[in-house]
C-alpha positions in Angstrom: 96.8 126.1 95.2 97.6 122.7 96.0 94.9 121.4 94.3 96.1 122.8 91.1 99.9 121.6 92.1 98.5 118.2 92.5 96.3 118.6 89.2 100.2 119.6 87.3 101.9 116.5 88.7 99.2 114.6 87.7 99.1 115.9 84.5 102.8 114.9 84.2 102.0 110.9 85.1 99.2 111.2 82.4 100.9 112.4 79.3 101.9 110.4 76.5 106.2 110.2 76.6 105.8 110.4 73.0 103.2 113.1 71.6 103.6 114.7 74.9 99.5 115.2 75.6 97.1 113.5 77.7 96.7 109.9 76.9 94.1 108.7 73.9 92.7 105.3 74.0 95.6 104.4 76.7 97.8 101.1 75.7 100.4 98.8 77.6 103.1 97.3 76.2 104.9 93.7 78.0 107.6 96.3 79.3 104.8 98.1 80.8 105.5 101.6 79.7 102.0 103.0 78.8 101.5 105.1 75.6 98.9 106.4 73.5 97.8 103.7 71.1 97.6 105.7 67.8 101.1 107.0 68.7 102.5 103.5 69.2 101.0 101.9 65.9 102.9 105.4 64.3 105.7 104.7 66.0 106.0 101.2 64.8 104.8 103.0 61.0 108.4 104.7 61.2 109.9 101.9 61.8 109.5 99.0 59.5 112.5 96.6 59.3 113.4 95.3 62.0 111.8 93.9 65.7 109.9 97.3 67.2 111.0 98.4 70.5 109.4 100.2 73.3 110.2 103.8 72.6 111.5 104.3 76.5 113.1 101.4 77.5 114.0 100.1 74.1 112.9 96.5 75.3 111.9 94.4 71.8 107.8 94.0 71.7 105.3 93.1 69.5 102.5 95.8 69.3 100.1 93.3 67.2 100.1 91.3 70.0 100.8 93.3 73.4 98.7 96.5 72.5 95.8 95.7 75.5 94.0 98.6 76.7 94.8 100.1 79.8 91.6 99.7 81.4 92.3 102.0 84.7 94.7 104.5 83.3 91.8 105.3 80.6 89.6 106.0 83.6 91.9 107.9 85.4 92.5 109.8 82.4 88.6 110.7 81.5 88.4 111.8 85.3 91.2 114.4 84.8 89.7 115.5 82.0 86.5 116.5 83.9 88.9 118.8 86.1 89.5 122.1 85.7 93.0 122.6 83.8 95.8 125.3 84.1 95.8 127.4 81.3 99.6 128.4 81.0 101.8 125.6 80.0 105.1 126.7 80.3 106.4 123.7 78.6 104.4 123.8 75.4 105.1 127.7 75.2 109.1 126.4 75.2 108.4 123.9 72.6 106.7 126.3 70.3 109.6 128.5 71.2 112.6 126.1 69.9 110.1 125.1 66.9 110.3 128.4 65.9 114.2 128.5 66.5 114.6 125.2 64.8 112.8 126.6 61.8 116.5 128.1 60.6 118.5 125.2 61.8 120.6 123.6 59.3 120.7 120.4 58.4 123.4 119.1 60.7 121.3 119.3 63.8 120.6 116.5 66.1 116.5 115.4 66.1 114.8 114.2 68.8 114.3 110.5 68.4 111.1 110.3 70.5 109.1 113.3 68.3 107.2 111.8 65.4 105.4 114.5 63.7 107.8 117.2 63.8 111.4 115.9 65.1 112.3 119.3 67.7 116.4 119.4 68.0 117.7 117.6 71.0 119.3 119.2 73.8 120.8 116.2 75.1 121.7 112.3 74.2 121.2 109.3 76.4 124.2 107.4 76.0 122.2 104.7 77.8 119.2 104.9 76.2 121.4 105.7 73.1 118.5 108.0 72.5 118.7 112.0 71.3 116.1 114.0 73.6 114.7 117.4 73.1 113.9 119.8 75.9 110.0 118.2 76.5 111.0 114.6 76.4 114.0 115.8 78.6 112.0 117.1 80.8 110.2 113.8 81.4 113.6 111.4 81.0 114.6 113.2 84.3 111.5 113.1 86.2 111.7 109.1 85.8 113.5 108.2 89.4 115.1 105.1 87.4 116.4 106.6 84.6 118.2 109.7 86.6 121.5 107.3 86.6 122.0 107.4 83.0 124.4 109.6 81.3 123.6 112.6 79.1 125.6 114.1 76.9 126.0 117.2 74.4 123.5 116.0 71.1 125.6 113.3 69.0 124.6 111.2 65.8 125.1 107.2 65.5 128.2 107.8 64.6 129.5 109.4 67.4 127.6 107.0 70.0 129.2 103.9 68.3 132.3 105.2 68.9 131.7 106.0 72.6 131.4 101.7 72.7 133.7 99.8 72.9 133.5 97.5 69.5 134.2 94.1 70.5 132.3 94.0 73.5 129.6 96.9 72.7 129.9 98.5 76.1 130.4 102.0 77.1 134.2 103.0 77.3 134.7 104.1 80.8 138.2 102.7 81.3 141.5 104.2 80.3 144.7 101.8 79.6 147.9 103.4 80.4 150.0 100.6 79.0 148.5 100.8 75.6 147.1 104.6 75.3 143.5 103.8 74.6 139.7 104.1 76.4 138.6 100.5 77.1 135.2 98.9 78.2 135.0 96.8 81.8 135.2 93.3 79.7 138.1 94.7 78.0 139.7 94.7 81.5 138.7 91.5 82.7 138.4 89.4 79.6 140.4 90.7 76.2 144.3 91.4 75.9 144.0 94.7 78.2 143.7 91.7 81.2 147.2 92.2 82.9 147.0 96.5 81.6 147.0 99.0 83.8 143.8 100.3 83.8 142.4 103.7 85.5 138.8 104.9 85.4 138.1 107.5 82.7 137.2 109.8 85.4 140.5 109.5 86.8 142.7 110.4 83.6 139.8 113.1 82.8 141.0 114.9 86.1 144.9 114.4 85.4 144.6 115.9 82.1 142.3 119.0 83.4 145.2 119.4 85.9 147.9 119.2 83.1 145.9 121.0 80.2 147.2 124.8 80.8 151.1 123.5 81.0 150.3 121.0 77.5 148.3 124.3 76.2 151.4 126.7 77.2 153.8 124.0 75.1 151.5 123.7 71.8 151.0 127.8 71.9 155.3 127.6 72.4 155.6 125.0 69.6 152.9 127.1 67.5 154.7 130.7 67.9 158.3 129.3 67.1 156.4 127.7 64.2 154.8 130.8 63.3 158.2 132.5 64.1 160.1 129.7 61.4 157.6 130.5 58.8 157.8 133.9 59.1 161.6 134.1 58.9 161.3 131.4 56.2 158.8 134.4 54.3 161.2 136.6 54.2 163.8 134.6 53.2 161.4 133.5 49.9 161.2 137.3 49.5 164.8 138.0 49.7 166.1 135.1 47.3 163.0 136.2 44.9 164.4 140.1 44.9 167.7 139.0 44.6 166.7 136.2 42.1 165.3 139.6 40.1 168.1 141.5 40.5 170.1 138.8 39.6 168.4 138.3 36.7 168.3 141.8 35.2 171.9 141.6 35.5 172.3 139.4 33.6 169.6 140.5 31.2 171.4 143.7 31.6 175.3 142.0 30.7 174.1 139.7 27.9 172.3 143.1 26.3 175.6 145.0 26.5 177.6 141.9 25.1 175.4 141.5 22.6 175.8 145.2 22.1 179.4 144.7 21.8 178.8 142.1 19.2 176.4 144.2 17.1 179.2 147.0 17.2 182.3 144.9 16.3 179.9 143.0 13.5 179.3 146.1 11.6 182.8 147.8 12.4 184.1 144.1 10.9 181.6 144.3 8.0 182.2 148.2 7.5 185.7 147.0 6.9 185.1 144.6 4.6 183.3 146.2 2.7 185.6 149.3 2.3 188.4 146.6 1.2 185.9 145.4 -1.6 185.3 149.0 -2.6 189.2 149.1 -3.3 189.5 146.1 -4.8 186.3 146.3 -7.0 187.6 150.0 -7.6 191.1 149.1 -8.8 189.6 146.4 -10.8 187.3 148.3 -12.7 190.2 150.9 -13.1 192.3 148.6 -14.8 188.8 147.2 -16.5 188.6 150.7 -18.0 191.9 151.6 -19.0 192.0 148.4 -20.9 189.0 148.9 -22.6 190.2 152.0 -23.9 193.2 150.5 -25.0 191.5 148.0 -26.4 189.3 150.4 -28.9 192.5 152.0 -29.6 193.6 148.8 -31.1 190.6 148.0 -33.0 190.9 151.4 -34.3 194.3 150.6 -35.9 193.3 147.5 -37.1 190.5 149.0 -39.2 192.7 151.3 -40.4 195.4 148.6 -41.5 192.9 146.9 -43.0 192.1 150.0 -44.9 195.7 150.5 -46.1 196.1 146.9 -47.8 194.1 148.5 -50.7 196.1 151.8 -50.8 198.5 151.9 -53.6 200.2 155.6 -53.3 203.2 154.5 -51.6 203.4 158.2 -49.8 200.2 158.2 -48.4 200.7 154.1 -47.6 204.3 155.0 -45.5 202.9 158.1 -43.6 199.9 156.2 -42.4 201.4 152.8 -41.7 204.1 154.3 -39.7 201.8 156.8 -37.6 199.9 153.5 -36.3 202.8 151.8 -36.2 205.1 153.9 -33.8 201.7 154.8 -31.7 201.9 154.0 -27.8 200.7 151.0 -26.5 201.1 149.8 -23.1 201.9 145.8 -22.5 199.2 143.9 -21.1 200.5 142.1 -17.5 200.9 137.9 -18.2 198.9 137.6 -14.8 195.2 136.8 -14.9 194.7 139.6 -12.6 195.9 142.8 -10.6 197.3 143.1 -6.9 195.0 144.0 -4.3 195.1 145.2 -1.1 194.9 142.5 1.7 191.5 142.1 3.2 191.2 143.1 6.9 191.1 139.7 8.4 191.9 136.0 7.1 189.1 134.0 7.5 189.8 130.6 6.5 189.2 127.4 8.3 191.9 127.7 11.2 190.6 131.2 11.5 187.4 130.1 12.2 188.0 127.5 14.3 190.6 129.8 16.5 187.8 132.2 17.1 184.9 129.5 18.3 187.8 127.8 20.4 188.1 130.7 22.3 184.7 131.9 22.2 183.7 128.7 24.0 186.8 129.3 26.2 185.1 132.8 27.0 181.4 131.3 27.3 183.2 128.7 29.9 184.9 131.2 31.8 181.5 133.0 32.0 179.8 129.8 33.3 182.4 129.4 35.9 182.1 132.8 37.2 178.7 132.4 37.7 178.8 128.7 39.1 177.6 128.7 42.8 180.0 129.7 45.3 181.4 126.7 47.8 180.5 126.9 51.1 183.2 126.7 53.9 183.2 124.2 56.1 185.1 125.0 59.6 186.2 121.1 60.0 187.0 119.0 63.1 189.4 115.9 62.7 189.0 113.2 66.3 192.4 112.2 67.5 193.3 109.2 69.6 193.4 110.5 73.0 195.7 108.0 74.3 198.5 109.6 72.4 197.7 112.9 74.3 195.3 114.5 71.8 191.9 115.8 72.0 188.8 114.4 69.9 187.3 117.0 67.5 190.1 119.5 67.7 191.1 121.8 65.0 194.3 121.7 65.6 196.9 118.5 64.0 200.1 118.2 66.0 202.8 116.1 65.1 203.2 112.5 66.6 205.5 109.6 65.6 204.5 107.8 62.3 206.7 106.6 59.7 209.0 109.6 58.4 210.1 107.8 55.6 206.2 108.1 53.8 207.3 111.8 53.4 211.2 111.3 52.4 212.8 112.0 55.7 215.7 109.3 56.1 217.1 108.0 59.5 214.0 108.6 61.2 214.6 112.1 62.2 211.4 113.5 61.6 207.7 112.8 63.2 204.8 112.6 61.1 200.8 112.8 61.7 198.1 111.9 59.7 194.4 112.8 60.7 191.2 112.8 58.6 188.2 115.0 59.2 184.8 114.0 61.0 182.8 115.2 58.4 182.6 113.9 54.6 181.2 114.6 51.4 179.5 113.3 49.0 178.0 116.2 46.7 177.9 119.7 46.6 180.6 122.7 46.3 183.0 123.0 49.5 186.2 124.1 51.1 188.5 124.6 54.4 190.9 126.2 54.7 194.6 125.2 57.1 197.0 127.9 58.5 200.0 126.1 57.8 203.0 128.7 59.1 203.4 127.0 61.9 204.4 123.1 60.3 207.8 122.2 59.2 206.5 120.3 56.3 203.1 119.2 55.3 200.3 117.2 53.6 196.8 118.5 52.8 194.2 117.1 50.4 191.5 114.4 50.6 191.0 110.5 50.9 188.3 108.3 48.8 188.3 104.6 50.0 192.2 103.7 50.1 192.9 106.5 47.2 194.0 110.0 48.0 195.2 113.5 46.2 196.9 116.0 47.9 199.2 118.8 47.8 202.4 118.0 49.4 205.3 119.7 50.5 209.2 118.7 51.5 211.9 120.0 52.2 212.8 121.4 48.9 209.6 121.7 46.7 205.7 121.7 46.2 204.2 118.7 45.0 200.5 117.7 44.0 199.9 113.7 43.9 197.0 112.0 42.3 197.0 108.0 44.2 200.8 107.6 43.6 201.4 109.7 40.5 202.7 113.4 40.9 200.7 115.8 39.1 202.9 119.0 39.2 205.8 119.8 41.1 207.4 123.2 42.1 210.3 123.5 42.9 211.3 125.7 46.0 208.2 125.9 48.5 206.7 129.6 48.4 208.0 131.1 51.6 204.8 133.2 51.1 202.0 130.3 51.2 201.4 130.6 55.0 197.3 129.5 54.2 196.0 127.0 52.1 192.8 126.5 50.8 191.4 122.9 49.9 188.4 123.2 47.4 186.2 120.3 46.5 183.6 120.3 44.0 181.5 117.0 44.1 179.5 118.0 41.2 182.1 118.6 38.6 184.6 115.5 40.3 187.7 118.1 40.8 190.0 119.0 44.0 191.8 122.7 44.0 194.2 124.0 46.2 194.8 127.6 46.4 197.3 130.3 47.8 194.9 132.2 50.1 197.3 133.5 52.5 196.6 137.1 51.2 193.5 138.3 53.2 193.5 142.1 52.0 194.0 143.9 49.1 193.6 143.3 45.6 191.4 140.2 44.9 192.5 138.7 42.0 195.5 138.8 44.4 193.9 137.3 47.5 193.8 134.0 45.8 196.3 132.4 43.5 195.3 128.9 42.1 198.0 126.2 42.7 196.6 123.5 40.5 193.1 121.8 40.2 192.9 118.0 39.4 190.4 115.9 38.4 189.3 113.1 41.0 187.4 109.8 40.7 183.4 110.4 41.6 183.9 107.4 44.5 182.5 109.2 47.7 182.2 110.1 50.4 185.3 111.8 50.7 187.3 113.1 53.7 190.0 115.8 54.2 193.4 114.8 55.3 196.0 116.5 57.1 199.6 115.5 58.0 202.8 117.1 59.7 206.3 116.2 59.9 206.8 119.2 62.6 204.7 122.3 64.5 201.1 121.6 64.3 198.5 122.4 61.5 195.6 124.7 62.3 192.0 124.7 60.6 190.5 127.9 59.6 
């Protein structure tokens, strides 16, 4: 038995690194790594451009030159050969065994580099050796006591090696700089720009972020979930503006069919009118068509006749007939160049016409506005100096002194303040709205640059200013207009202010226009507020 154990391990120092059998014809390179010396001349065969190297080491060689026999390893070898053998070879059994796995590999598959017949897949890489190793030439990589240091790796391509050096220096990245984020080589930490860094071994920062992995896993699968979370609610929001896009749309399919409807109806009830006053018309006309016609025979009846009598000469005869056609009926015919007819069922000349598309457009405006996007409320802040006793971002505006006589107050009985809101705008459909029961008098609107418009009140009226020019003016403030709304629509360049103090109840009711104005398109705009008395309060 330990004949044959010694017989294996010699078997092991005899074998080829590179077809992986007992040495043929035995050859020595400079590097003096042995090989067979068919196996080296196809080794340097598979490799044409470029200086050969020895397949172990890597060291450069010239195999024309340094292919000398190896006199004593030959000899060693034919004297092994004489021995007996052991039969099972558990290595070339495994070989044939991943040969027939790597039969179905795909293309993407690390080779062996040392294989030259048929390339097996590696198992490992050499980052070292910068070599890809199957399981046999594995096997005999570790065996070699001064190759155990080197570092193996999961199977990578050129690719991956490269970028596991570092490239101005070409060495392997074992270093991690914390001051710039980034794996570094040892001359980048003792010669480059990472000099003065602080640098930690790979190893080091490899530990820290096992240690830290499950919290920075627990964060992404956090992040991930309320992502998956936001999509999801972001789903069903798609769904619901797509049903309620539908809906929407079939009711307005649905209104435009019954308008259109409405149209068809009053058309043809119009038309059917029409045409029964033409009937009439055309009737009576033909009547009186007829009637003169007949009348008109008659005549040429008694003319014929009269023309008969110039050649009678019986003087009886002559008198009885002449008078007969003389004293016979005949109606007068009317000096007009028609008859009266009934009046038609509508007028439609050119002011007709242009009446109805006036206020068809009014009605197809109307129905644009009522389906115009709604504005969206904004619930406003306004920051107040807090040395005069007021806090920032409140929505409530108190009264402090200003100058009373801005608002018409003489004698400088009356305190006035003036805020604007935090927030502006600059496009889009919005409104506030300001409970004002509790001011004496008071100023809402908005303020572009230097140039504002607002609804005002005094002590005896309800004004609306555009700059310095009043708009409209009522007189007698509502004692009923407790809540104003401000509306501002960026899109169409208008500013509205509406009775909304009516919460309940009929709609239409709910919300009485005051007056709209138009406004110049400089934004951004922001909402104003002032008080002579009491204290304002946003909505």
């Amino acid at each position: 038995m330990a004949r044959l154990a010694a017989l294996s391990g010699l078997e092991e120092e005899l074998t080829c690194p590179i077809c992986l059998d007992i040495y043929s014809t035995p050859v020595s390179l400079s590097c003096g790594h042995s090989f067979c010396k068919q196996c080296v001349q196809q080794s340097c065969q598979l490799r044409p451009q470029g200086p050969f190297s020895c397949p172990l080491c890597h060291s450069q060689a010239d195999p024309a030159m340094e292919l000398q026999p190896n006199v004593q390893l030959r000899s060693i070898v034919e004297k092994f050969l004489d021995a007996p053998t052991q039969e099972e070879k558990e290595d070339c059994e495994m070989q044939c065994e991943d040969e027939d796995k790597s039969s179905g590999q795909e293309d993407g598959v690390i080779l062996c580099d040392s294989c030259l017949q048929e390339p097996q897949p590696a198992v490992k890489t050499c980052l070292t050796c910068e070599a890809s190793l199957c399981r046999a030439h594995l096997s005999k990589h570790s065996t070699k006591s001064r190759l155990k240091d080197h570092v193996l790796v999961e199977p990578c391509d050129a690719q991956v090696l490269a970028e596991r050096r570092c490239p101005q220096h070409g060495k392997l990245l074992e270093c991690y700089c914390k001051t710039d984020s980034v794996c570094v080589c040892v001359m980048c930490c003792v010669a480059s720009s990472h000099k003065n860094h602080e640098i930690t071994p790979l190893e080091d920062v490899f530990g820290q972020a096992q240690k830290v992995l499950p919290e920075t896993l627990k964060t992404v699968q956090e992040h991930e979930a309320a992502l998956n979370q936001r999509i999801t609610n972001l789903l069903k929001q798609e769904d619901k503006v797509e049903i309620e896009e539908s809906l929407r749309r079939s009711r307005l399919e649905s209104l435009f069919e019954q308008i259109q409807l409405q149209l068809e109806n009053t058309k043809g009830e119009v038309l059917r009118d029409l045409r029964h006053n033409e009937e009439q018309q055309l009737s009576k006309i033909r009547t009186q068509i007829q009637n003169h016609e007949e009348e008109k025979d008659a005549a040429s009846r008694d003319i014929q006749e009269l023309k008969a009598l110039r050649d009678q000469k019986d003087m009886l005869l002559f008198t009885k007939a002449f008078e007969a056609i003389r004293t016979r009926k005949r109606t007068p015919v009317p000096k007009t160049a028609g008859v009266t007819l009934p009046m038609p069922p509508m007028i439609l000349d050119k002011v007709t016409t242009d009446t109805t598309l006036r206020l068809f457009q009014q009605f197809l405006s109307d129905m644009k506005s009522s389906f115009k996007e709604s504005p969206v409320c904004e619930h406003l802040t306004v920051s107040i100096n807090q040395a005069n006793r007021f806090v920032s971002n409140t929505k409530r505006v108190d009264a402090r002194p200003l100058n009373p006589r801005a608002f018409g107050f003489p004698n400088g009985q009356m305190t006035i303040a003036q805020v604007q809101s935090n927030q502006s705008f600059s496009e889009g459909h919005h409104f506030w709205e300001v409970d004002t029961s509790n001011a004496t008098c008071w100023k809402l609107g908005i303020v572009q640059q230097s140039f504002e418009c607002y609804l005002q009140t005094s002590v005896d009226s309800l004004r609306v200013f555009r700059g310095q020019t009043m708009i409209a003016e009522e007189k007698g403030c509502p004692t009923a207009l407790r809540v104003v709304r401000v509306e501002l629509d960026c899109r169409r360049n208008t500013l509205s202010f509406y009775n909304a103090s009516v919460k309940d109840g009929d709609p239409a009711e709910s919300l009485r226009l005051i007056e709209t104005l138009s406004i110049h398109p400089d934004y951004p705009a922001y909402a104003i507020f002032q008080t002579s008395g009491g204290y304002l309060q946003l909505l």
